[in-house]
TIVO-965697 format. One record per residue (C-alpha): residue number from 0; x, y, z. Coordinates in steps of 0.05 Angstrom, whole numbers, padded with zeros to 5 digits, always signed. Example, Ala and Ser with C-alpha at 12.3 -4.5 7.8 and 13.67 -1.06 7.14 Angstrom:
# TIVO-965697
REC, 0, +00246, -00090, +00156
REC, 1, +00273, -00021, +00143
# end
This chain:
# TIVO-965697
REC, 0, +00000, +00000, +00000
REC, 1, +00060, +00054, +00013
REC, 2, +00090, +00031, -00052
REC, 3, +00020, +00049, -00085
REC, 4, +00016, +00118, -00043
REC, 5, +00086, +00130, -00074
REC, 6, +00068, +00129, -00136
REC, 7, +00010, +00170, -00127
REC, 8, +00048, +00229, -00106
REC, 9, +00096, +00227, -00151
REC, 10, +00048, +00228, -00208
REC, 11, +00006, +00283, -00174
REC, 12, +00069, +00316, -00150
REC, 13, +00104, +00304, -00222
REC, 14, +00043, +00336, -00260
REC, 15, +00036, +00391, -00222
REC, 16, +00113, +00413, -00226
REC, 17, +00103, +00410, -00294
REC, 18, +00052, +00441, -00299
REC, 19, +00070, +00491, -00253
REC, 20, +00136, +00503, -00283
REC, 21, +00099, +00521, -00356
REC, 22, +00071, +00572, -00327
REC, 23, +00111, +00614, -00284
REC, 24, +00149, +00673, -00295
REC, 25, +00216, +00664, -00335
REC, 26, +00249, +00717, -00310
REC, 27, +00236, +00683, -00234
REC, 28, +00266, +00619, -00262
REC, 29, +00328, +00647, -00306
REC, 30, +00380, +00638, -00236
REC, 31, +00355, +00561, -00227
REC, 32, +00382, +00508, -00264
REC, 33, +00315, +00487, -00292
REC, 34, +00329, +00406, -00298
REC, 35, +00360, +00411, -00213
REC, 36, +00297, +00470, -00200
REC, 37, +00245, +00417, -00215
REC, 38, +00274, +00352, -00186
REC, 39, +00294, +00389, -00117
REC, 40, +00228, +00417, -00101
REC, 41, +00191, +00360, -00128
REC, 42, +00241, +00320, -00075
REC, 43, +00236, +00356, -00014
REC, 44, +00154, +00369, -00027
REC, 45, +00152, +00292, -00019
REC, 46, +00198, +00292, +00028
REC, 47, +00160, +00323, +00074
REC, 48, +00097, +00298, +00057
REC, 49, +00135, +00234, +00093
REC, 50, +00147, +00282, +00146
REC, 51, +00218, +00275, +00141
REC, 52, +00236, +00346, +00147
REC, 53, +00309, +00357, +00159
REC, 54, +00324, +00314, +00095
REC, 55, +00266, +00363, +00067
REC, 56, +00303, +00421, +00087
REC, 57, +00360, +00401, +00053
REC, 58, +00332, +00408, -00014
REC, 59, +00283, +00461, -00010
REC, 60, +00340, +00506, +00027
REC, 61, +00365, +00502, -00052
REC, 62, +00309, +00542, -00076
REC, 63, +00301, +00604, -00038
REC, 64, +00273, +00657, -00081
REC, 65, +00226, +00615, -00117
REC, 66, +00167, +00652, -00068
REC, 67, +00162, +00701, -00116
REC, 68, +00138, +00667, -00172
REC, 69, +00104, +00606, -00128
REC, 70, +00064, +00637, -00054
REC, 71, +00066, +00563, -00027
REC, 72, +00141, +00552, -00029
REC, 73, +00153, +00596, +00038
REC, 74, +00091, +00560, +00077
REC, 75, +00134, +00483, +00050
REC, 76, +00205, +00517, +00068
REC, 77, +00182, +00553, +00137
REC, 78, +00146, +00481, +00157
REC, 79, +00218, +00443, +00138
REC, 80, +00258, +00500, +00184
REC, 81, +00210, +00496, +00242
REC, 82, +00199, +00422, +00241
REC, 83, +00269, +00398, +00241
REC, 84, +00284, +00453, +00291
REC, 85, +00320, +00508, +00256
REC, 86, +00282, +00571, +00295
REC, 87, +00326, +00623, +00283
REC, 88, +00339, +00608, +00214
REC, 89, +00258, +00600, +00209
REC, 90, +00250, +00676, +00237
REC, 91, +00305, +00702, +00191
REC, 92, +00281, +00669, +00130
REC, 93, +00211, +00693, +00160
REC, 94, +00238, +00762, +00156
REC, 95, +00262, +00760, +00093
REC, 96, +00180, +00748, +00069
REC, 97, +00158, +00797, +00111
REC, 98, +00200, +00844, +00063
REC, 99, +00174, +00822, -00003
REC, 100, +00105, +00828, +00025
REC, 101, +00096, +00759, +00027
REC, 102, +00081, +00750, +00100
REC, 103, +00018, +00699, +00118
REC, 104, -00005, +00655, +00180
REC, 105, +00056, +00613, +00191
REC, 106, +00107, +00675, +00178
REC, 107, +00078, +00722, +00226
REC, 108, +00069, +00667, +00284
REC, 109, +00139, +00656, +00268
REC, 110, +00161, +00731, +00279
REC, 111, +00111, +00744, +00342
REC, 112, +00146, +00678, +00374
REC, 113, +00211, +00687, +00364
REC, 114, +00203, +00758, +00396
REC, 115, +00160, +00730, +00450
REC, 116, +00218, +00684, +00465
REC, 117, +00271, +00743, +00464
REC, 118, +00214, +00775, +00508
REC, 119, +00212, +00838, +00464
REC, 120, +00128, +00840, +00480
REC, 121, +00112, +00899, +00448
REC, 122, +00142, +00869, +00372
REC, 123, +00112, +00805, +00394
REC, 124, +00044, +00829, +00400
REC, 125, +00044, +00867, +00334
REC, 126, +00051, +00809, +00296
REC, 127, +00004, +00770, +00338
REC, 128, -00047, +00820, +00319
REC, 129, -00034, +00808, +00251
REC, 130, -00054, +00734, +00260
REC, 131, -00118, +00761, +00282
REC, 132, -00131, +00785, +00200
REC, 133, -00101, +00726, +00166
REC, 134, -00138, +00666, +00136
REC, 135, -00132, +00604, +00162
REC, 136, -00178, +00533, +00150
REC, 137, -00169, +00506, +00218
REC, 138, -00216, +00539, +00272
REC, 139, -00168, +00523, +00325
REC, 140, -00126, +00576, +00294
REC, 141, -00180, +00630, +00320
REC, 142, -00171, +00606, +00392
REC, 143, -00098, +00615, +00378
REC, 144, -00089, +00683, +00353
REC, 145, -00137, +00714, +00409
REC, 146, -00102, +00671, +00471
REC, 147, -00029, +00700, +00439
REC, 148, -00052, +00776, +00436
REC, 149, -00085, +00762, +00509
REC, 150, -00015, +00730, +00532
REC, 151, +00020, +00780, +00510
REC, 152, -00011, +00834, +00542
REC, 153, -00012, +00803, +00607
REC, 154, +00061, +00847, +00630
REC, 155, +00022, +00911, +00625
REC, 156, -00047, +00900, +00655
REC, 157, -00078, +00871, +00714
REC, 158, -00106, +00806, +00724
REC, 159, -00180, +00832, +00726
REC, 160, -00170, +00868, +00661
REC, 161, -00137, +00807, +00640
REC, 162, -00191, +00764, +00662
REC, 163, -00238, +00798, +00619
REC, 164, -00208, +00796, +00562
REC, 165, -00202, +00721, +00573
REC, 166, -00276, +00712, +00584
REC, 167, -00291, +00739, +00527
REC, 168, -00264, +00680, +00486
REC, 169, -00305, +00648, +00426
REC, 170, -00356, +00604, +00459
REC, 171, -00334, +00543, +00422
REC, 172, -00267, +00545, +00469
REC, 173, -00312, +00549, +00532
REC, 174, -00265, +00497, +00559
REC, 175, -00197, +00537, +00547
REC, 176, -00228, +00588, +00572
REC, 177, -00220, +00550, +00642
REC, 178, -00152, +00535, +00629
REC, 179, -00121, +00600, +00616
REC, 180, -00159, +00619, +00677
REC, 181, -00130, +00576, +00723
REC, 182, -00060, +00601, +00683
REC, 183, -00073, +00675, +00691
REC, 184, -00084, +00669, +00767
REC, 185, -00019, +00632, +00783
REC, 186, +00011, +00678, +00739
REC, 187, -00009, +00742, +00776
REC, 188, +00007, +00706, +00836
REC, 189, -00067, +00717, +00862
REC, 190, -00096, +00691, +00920
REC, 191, -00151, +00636, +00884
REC, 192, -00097, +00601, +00858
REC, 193, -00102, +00547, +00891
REC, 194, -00173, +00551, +00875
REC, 195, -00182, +00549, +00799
REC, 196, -00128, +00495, +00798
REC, 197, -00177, +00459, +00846
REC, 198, -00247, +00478, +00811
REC, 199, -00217, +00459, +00746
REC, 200, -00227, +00381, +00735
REC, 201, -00292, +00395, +00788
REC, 202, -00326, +00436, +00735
REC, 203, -00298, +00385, +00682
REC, 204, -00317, +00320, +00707
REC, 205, -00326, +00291, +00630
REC, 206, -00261, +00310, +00616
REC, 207, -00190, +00280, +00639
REC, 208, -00152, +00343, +00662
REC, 209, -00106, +00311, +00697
REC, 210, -00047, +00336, +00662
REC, 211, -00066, +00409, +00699
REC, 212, -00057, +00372, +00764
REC, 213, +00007, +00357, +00735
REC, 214, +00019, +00434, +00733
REC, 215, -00023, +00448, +00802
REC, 216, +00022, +00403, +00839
REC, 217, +00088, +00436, +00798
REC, 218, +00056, +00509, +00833
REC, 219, +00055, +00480, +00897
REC, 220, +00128, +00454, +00886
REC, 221, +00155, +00524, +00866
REC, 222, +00122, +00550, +00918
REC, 223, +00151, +00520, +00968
REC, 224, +00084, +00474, +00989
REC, 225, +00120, +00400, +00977
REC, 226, +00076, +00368, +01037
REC, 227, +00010, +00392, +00990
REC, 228, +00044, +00380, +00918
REC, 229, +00059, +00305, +00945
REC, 230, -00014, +00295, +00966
REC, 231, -00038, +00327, +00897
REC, 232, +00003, +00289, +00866
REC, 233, -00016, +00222, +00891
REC, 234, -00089, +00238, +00899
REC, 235, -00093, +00248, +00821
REC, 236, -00050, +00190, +00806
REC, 237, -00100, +00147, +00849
REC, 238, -00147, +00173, +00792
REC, 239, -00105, +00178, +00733
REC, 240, -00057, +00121, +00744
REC, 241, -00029, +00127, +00682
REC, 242, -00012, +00198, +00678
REC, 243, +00061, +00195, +00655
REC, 244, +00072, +00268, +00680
REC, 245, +00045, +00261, +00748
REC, 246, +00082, +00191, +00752
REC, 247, +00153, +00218, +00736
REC, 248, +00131, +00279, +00791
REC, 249, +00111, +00227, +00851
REC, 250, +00199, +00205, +00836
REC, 251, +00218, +00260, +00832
REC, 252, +00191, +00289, +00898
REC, 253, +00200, +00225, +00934
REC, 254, +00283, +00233, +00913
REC, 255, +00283, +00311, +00929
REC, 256, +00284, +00330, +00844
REC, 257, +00252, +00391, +00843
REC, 258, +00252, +00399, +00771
REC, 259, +00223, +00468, +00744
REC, 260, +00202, +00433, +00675
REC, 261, +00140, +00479, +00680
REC, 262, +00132, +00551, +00718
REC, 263, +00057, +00581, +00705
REC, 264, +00091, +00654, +00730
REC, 265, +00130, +00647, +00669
REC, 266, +00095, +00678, +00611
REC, 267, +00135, +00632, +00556
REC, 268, +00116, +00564, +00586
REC, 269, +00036, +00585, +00582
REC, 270, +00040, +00604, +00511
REC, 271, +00078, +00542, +00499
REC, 272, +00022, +00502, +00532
REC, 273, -00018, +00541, +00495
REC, 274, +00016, +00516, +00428
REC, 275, +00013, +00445, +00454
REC, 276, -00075, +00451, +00462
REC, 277, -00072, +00464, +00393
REC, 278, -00019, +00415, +00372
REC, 279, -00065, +00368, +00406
REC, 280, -00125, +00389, +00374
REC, 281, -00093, +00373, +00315
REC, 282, -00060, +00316, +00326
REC, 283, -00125, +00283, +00345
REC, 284, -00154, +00304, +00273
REC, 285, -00095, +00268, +00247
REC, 286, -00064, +00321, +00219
REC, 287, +00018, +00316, +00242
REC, 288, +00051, +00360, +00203
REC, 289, +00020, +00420, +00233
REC, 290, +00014, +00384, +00299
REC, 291, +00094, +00383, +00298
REC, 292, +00099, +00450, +00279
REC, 293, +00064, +00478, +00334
REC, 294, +00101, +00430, +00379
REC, 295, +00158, +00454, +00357
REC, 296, +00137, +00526, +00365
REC, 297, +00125, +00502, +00434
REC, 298, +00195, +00472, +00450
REC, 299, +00232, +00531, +00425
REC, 300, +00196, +00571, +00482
REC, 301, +00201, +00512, +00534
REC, 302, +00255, +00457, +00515
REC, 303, +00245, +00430, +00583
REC, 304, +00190, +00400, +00592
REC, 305, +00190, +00328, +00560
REC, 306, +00110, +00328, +00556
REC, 307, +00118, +00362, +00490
REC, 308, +00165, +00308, +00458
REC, 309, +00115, +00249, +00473
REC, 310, +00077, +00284, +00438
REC, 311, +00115, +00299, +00384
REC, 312, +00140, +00224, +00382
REC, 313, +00068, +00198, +00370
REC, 314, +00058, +00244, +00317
REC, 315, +00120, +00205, +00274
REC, 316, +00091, +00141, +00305
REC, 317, +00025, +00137, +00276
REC, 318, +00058, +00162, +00205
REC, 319, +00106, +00102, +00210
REC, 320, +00163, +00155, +00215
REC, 321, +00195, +00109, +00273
REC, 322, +00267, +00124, +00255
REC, 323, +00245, +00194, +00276
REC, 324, +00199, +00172, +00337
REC, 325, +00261, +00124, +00359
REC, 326, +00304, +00184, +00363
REC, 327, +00261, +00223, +00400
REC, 328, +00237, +00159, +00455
REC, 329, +00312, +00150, +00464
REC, 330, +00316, +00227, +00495
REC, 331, +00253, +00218, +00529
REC, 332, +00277, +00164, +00569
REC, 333, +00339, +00196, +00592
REC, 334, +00296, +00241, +00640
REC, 335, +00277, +00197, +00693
REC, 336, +00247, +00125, +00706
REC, 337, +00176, +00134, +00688
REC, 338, +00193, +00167, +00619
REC, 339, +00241, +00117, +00606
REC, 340, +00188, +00059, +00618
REC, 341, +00140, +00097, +00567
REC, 342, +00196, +00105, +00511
REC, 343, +00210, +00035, +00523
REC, 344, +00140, +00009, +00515
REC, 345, +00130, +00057, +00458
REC, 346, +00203, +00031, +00423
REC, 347, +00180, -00036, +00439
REC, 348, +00116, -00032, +00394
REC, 349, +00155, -00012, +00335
REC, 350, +00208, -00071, +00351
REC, 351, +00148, -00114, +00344
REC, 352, +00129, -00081, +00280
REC, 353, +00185, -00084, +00250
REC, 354, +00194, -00161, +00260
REC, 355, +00250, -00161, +00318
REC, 356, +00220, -00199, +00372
REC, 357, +00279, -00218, +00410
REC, 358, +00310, -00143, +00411
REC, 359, +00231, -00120, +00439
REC, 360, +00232, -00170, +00490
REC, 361, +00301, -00152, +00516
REC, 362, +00289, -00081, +00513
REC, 363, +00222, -00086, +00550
REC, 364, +00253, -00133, +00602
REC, 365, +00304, -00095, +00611
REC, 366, +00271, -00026, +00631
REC, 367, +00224, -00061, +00667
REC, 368, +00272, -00092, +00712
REC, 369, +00302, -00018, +00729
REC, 370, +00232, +00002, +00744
REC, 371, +00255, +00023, +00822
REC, 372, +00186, +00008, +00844
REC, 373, +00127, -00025, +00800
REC, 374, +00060, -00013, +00805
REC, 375, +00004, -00058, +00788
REC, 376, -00003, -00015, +00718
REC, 377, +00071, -00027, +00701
REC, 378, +00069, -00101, +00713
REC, 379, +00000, -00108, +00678
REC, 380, +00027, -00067, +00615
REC, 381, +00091, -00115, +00629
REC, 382, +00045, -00180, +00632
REC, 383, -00001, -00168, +00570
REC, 384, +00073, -00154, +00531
REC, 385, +00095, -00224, +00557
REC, 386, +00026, -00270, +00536
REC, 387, +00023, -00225, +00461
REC, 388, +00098, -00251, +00455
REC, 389, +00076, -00324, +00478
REC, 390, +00118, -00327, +00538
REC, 391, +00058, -00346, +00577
REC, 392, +00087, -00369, +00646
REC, 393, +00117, -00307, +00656
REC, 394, +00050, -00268, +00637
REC, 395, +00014, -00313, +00690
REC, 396, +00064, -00303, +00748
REC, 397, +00047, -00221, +00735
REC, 398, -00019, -00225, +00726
REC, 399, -00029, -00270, +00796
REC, 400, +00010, -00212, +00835
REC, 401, -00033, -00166, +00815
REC, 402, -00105, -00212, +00824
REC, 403, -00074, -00221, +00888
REC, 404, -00064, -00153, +00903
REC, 405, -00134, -00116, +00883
REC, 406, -00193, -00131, +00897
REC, 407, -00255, -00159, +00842
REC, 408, -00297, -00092, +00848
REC, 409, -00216, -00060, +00815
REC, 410, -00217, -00024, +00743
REC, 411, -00160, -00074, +00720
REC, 412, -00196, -00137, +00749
REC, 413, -00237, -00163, +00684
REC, 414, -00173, -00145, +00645
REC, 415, -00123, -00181, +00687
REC, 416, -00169, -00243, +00697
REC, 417, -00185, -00244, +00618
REC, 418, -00105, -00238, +00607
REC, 419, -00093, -00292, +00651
REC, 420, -00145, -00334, +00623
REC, 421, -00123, -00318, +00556
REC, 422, -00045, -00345, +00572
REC, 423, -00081, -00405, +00603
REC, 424, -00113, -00428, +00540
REC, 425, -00054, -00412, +00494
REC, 426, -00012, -00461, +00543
REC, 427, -00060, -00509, +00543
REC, 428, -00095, -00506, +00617
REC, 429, -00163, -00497, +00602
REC, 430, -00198, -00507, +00675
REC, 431, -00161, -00450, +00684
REC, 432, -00174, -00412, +00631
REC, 433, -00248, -00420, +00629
REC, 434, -00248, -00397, +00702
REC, 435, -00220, -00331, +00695
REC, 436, -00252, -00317, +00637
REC, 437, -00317, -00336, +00667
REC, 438, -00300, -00284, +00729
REC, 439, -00283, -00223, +00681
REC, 440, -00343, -00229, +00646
REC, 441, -00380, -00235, +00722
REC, 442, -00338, -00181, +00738
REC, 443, -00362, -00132, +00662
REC, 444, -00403, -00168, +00626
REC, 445, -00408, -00125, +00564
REC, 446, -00333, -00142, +00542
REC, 447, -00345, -00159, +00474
REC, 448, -00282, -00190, +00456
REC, 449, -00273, -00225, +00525
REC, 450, -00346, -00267, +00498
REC, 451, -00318, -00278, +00430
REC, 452, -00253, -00308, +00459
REC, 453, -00291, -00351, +00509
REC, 454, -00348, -00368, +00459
REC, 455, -00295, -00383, +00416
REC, 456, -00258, -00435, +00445
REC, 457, -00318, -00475, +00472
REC, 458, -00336, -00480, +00398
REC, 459, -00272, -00501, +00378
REC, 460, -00275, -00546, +00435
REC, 461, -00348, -00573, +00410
REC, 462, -00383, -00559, +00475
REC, 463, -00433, -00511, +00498
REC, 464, -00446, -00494, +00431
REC, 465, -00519, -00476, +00443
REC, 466, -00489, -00421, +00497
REC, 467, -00440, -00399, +00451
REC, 468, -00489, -00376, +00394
REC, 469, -00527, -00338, +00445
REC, 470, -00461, -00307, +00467
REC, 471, -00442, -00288, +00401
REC, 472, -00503, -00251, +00387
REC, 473, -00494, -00206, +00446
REC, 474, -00420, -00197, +00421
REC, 475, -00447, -00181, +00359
REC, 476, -00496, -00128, +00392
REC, 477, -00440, -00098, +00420
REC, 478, -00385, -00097, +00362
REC, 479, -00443, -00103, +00302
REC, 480, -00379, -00093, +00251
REC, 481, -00327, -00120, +00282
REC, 482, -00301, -00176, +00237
REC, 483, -00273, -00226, +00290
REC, 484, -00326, -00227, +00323
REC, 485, -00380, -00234, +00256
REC, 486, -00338, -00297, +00236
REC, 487, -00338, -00333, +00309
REC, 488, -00412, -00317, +00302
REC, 489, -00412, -00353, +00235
REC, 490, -00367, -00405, +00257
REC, 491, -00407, -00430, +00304
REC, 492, -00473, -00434, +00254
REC, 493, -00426, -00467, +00218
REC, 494, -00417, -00517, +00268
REC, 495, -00488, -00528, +00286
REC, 496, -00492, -00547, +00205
REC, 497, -00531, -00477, +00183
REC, 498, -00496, -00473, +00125
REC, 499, -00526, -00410, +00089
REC, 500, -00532, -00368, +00154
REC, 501, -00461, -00382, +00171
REC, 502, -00437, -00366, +00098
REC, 503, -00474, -00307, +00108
REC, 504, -00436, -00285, +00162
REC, 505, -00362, -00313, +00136
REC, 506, -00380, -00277, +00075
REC, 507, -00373, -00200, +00109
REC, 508, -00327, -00221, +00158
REC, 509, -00280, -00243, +00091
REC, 510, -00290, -00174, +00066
REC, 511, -00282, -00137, +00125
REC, 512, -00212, -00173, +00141
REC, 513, -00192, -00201, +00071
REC, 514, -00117, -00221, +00088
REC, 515, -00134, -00258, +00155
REC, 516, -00115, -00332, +00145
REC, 517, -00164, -00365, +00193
REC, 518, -00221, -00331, +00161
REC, 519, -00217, -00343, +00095
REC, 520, -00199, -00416, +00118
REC, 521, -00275, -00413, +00155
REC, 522, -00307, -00386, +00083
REC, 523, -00265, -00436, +00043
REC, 524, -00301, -00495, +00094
REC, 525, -00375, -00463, +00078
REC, 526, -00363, -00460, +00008
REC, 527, -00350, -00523, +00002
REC, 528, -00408, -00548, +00046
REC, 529, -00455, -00500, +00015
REC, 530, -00429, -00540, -00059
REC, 531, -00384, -00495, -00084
REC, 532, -00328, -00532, -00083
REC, 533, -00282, -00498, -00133
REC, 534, -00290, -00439, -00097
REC, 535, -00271, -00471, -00040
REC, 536, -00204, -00493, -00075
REC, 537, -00189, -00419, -00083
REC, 538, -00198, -00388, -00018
REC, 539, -00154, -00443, +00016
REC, 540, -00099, -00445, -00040
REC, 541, -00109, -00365, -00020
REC, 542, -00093, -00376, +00055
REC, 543, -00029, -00418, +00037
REC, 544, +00002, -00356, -00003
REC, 545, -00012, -00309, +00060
REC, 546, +00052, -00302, +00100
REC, 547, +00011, -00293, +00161
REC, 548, -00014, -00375, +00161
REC, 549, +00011, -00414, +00212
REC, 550, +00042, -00483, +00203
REC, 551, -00015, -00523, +00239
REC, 552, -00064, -00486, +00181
REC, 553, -00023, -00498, +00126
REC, 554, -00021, -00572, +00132
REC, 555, -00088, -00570, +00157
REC, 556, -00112, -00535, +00084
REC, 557, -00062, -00581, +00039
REC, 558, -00094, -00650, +00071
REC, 559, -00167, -00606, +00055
REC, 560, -00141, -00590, -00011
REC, 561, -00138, -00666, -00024
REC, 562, -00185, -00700, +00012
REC, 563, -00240, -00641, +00025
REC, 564, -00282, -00636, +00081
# end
């Protein structure tokens, strides 16, 4: 599929160049080698389409000038400069638009941050005001040029004039409204403080703000309240057990680190929080590249605080950019135990993706074992690794320590007891398994998957079969498109000798999975017991060219393939 995507783009890419090229000014082309003009922009446009954007830089560096005669080179050049982290040279070459008049959003954010950052306020704010006028497609962009001309101001007014001006924010940011709020009063230094911080996730409850406990319990830190920023702290991890930030904090109070990653009385960590909302926003639009520009934006004001790089990381992750993710996971976990178990976990997923099971497992093992103290989360994360990578005794021993440890009414209980159950079957214990799998469906019954698996295996075991239709039907109800589930649910019609409901079924689970082995092998069996026999032949001679079929299937199809069913 990337190979197709390729091609794609450089047909699109290719066409328009040409195109492009055809057209444009002569006289803006005369000082280009034409053959070298076309086949460096063409490279570093797809370039960083691939988000590779220092290797992007590289080539569109070549071709300053060519903004006159085409307005979109400066956005593609000022996106390479920012997002491989070349600031300076991004506000000079930002500059140099601004004096051919060919200033727009991304040149003028540019300008007002890099002043912000040299905290010349009053040049800052005149190019935030110009932000204000300039078109942009993403609404998140409005939020983003009224919050910077409010930010800056904050030096020369007072916090109630400030608060107004706050409150006045476009309704559809109601939410970070409350945020800069709770911002503005530690800021000022004012009194409610403590307050906002506190009536923030109150007023939220919908919403997971636990990263602003994150910054309530940093306050408290710089203030000198450690007694209160070590009860915040563990108050909101009992809630948010996962929160990487507040996790690395609870360390690094309980070993005297008082890191100041964060200060809200610091006017360019705000605005770079402020950069991150939006990078956020965007990210969870899926759109990265501009994501990673703002977070980029936002580490040039605050290259401290690591909460910005995960960030950043995911961003390459979910492009399949992991050479650039890798690099970025390997910082990460140089700044403290917590963030090292994260950029492990994360490094370890692309290990696995890329085929190199034995380096994963090592490296997971590894940073797990210099965990200095490990919560039931870590060794759950740590035990679900294990079964996935069929080390299944190991899994088991985890997930016991931590059945034994919580209690059945627990979040993690249906998912520890299905785990366990899970690595019991795949070793071959089924008592076992059938037990706990019975107890995490006591324990949430609507698991979907957690039926299908149990459902599953009694059908493959030929018992309860009756029980396991009836299950399937309420997994279906649950996960109507979900294509595991539609072929255990045509599986076990199949068993029960319903031949055209269960083809029925195998038939859209085969199109909504079409390279899954096991089933196509289940169509391949209906087809042939529905009479279609040479259709039959095809699916399984399919599954044996899939690279994802197992040994047991494979001779399992070649003795069909001969004999049939």
């Amino acid at each position: 599929m990337k190979i197709f995507k390729f091609k794609v783009n450089f047909i699109f890419y290719l066409m328009f160049v040409i195109m492009y090229f055809s057209t444009a000014q002569s006289k803006n082309l005369d000082k280009f080698e034409r053959g070298n003009y076309v086949s460096d922009y063409f490279t570093g446009i797809l370039l960083q389409n691939d988000n590779k954007y220092e290797e992007s830089y590289k080539f569109l560096k070549k071709l300053q000038g060519l903004e006159e005669a085409h307005i979109d080179y400066s956005s593609k050049y000022l996106f390479s400069l920012v997002n491989s982290g070349k600031l300076k040279e991004a506000f000079n070459y930002a500059k140099r638009i601004e004096k051919k008049r060919l200033s727009n959003f991304e040149t003028d954010l540019v300008i007002g941050t890099y002043y912000l950052k040299k905290e010349n306020f009053d040049l800052a704010k005149n190019y935030f005001l110009k932000l204000k006028n300039r078109k942009s497609r993403f609404i998140i962009n409005k939020f983003l040029s009224d919050a910077l001309v409010n930010w800056v101001d904050v030096n020369s007014i007072d916090l109630d004039e400030a608060q107004r001006k706050i409150n006045r924010i476009d309704s559809r940011f109601e939410r970070l409204k409350d945020i800069q709020n709770v911002f503005l009063h530690c800021f000022y230094d004012s009194k409610k403080t403590d307050f906002y911080f506190e009536n923030l996730a109150i007023k939220n409850k919908d919403t997971d703000f636990s990263r602003y406990n994150y910054f309530y319990a940093t306050y408290l830190t710089n203030v000198g309240k450690v007694t209160k920023a070590k009860k915040i702290t563990k108050s909101s991890l009992d809630l948010y057990p996962r929160n990487l930030l507040l996790k690395q904090l609870q360390m690094n109070l309980k070993e005297q680190k008082y890191k100041n990653d964060f200060n809200c009385k610091d006017l360019t960590h705000i605005v770079a929080e402020i950069f991150y909302i939006v990078a956020n926003a965007l990210s969870s639009q899926d759109i990265y590249k501009l994501s990673s520009f703002y977070l980029n934006l936002s580490k040039f004001l605050n290259n401290n605080f690591h909460s910005f790089d995960t960030l950043l990381a995911e961003n390459f992750y979910k492009i399949d950019n992991f050479d650039e993710a890798k690099k970025i996971y390997n910082e990460i976990s140089k700044k403290g135990s917590a963030f090292a178990w994260y950029a492990a976990k994360q490094k370890t997923k692309i290990l696995i993706y890329e085929k190199k099971n034995e380096e994963a497992i090592k490296l997971l093992k590894n940073s797990f074992d210099k965990l200095p103290e490990k919560n039931i989360y870590e060794k759950y994360d740590y035990a679900v690794f294990l079964k996935n990578n069929d080390q299944f005794d190991k899994a088991i021993k985890y997930y016991t320590e931590i059945i034994d440890t919580i209690n059945k009414d627990h979040p993690l209980y249906p998912k520890v007891t299905d785990g366990r159950g899970v690595a019991y079957e795949r070793k071959g214990d089924w008592e076992k398994a059938e037990k706990d799998l019975l107890a995490s469906l006591k324990s949430s019954p609507d698991q979907a998957y957690v039926i299908n698996y149990l459902a599953y295996s009694w059908i493959e075991k030929g018992i309860k079969i009756e029980k396991s239709l009836k299950m399937l039907k309420r997994a279906n109800d649950l996960k109507s498109e979900d294509p595991f589930i539609i072929d255990s649910l045509g599986w076990v019609l199949f068993k029960m000798k319903k031949y055209s409901a269960s083809k029925n079924y195998l038939q859209s689970a085969v199109k909504l999975m079409p390279e899954d082995p096991v089933i196509n092998d289940h169509y391949g069996d209906v087809l042939w017991k529905s009479g279609n026999k040479i259709q039959a032949r095809y699916y399984w001679n399919y599954v044996l060219n899939l690279k994802e079929t197992k040994d047991d299937l494979r001779k399992q199809i070649e003795n069909k393939l001969i004999l049939g069913l």
